[in-house]
DRENKEDO-524976 format. One record per residue: z, x, y of N, C-alpha, C in turn; residue in one letter. Coordinates in steps of 0.1 Angstrom, whole numbers, padded with zeros to 4 digits, always signed. Layout:
N
ZXYZXYZXYA/...
//
This chain:
114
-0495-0127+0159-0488-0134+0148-0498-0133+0135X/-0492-0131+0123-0503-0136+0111-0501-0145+0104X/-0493-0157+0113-0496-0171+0107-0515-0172+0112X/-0514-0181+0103-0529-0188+0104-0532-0199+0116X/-0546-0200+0122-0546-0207+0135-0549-0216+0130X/-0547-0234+0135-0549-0248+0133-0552-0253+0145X/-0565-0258+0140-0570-0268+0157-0568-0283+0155X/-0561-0291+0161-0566-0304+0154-0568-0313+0168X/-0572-0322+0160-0581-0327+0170-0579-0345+0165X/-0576-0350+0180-0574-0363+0187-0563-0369+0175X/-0552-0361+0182-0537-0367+0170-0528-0377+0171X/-0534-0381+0189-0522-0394+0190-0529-0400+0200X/-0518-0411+0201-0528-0423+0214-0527-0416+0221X/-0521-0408+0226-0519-0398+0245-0537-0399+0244X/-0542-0396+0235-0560-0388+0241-0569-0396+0241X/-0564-0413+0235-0574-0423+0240-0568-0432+0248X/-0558-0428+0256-0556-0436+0266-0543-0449+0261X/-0547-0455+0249-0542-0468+0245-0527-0459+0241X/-0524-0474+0233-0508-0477+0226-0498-0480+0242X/-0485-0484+0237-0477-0488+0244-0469-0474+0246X/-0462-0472+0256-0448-0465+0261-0442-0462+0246X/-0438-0474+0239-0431-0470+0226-0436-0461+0218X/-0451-0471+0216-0460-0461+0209-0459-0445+0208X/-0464-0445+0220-0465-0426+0223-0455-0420+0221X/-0441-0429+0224-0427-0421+0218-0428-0421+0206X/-0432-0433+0193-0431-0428+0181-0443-0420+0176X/-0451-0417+0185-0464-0405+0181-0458-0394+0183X/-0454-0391+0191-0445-0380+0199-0435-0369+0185X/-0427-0382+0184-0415-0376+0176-0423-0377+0163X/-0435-0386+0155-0435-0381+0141-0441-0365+0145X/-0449-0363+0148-0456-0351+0153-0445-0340+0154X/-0432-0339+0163-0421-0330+0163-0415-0333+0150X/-0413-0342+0141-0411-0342+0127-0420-0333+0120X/-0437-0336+0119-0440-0329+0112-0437-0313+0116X/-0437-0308+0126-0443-0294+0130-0424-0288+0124X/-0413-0293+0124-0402-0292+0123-0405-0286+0106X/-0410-0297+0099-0410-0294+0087-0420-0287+0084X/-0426-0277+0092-0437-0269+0086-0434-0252+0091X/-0423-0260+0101-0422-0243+0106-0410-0233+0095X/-0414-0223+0096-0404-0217+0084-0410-0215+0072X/-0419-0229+0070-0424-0228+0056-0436-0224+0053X/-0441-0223+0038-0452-0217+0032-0468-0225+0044X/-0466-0234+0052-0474-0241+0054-0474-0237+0068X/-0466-0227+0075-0465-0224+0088-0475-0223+0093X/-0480-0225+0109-0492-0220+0113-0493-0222+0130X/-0497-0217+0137-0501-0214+0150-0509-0230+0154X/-0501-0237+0160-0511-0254+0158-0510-0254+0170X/-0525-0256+0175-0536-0262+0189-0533-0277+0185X/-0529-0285+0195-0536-0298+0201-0549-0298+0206X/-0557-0308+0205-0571-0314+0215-0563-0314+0229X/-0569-0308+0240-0569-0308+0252-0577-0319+0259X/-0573-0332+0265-0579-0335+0272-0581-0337+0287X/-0567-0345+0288-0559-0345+0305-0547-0339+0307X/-0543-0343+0316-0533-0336+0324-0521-0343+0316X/-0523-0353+0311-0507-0356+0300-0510-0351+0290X/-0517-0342+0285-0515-0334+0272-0504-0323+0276X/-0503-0320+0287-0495-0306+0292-0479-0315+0283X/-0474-0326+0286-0461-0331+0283-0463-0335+0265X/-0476-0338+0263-0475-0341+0249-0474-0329+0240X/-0482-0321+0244-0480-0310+0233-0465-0302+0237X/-0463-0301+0242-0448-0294+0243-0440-0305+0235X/-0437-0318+0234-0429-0324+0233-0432-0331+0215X/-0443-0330+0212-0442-0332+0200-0441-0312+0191X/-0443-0305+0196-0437-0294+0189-0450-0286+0184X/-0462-0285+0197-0473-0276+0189-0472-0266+0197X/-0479-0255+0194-0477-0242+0199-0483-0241+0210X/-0497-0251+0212-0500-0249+0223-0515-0260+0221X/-0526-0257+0232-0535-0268+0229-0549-0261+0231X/-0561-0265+0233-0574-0262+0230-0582-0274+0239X/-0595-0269+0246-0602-0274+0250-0615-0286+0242X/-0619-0276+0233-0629-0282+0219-0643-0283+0226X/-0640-0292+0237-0656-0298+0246-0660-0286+0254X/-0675-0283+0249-0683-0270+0257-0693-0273+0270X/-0687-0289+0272-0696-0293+0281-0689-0295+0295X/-0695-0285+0300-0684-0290+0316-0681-0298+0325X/-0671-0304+0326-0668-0315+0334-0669-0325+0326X/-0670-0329+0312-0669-0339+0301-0653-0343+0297X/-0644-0333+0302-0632-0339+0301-0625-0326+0311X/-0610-0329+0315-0606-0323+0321-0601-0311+0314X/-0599-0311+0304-0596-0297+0298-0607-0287+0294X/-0624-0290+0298-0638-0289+0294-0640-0283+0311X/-0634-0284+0320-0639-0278+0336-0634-0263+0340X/-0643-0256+0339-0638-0242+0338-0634-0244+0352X/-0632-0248+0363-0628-0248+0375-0611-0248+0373X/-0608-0254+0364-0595-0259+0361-0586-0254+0351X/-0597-0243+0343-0582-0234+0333-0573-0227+0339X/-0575-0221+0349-0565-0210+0355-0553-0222+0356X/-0552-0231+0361-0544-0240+0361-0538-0247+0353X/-0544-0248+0345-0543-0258+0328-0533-0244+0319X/-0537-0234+0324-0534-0223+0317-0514-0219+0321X/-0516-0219+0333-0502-0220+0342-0494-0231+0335X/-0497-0240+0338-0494-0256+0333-0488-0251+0324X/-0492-0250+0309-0491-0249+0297-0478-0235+0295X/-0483-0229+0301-0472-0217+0299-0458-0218+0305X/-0460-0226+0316-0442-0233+0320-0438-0242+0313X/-0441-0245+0303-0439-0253+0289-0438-0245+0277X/-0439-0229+0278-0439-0221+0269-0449-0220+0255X/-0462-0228+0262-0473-0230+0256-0485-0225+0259X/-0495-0219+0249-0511-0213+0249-0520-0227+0249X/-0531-0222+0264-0543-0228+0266-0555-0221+0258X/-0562-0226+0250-0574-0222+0248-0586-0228+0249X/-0593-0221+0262-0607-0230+0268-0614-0227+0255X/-0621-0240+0252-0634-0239+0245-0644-0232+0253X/-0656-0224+0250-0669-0223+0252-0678-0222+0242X/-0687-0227+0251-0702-0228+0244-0714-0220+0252X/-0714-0210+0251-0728-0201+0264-0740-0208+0264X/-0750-0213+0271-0761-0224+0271-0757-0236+0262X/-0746-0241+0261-0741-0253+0257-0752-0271+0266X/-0756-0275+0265-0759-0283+0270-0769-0296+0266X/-0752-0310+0266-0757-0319+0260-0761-0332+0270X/-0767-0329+0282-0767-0339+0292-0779-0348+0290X/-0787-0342+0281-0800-0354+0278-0794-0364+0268X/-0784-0363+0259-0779-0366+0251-0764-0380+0257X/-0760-0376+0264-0746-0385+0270-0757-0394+0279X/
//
């Protein structure tokens, strides 16, 4: 594609856990609002979600992003961050007709730090 790539990062309550059931449905739908009104137009673009658990596979399909992104290079820091688990994450996402992209970081390592 030569739309332009977009990463964004931590877009709704799904990735901190909070808000109510309703909540997430009206995060959900402004998000499929926005992406509705950008597709087609001068502003089009290839848009990643933050990857972090296993409900991002239902969020990003359902608010209307092309697909999602890991971000964290530290393994096992989040579940979309466990290289044990993209082949999977990767599956997941594509029976949703959606792109996984693992972050890496080669000698990444912030464990003195956490």
């Amino acid at each position: 594609s030569s739309l332009p790539l977009v990463f964004l990062y931590d877009v709704s309550a799904e990735h901190t856990g909070g808000g109510s059931p309703a909540e997430k449905r009206r995060a959900r739908a402004a998000w499929r609002e926005v992406m509705r009104q950008v597709r087609g137009s001068p502003f089009d673009a290839t848009v990643l979600s933050l990857f972090l658990d296993e409900r991002d596979v239902d969020f990003v399909a359902d608010a209307g992003f092309d697909g999602a992104y890991s971000y964290f290079a530290a393994s096992g820091f989040t579940e979309g961050s466990s290289p044990g688990g993209w082949r999977t994450l990767r599956q997941r996402m594509a029976a949703t007709g959606k792109a996984f992209a693992p972050s890496v970081g080669p000698g990444y390592n912030d464990t003195l730090i956490r």
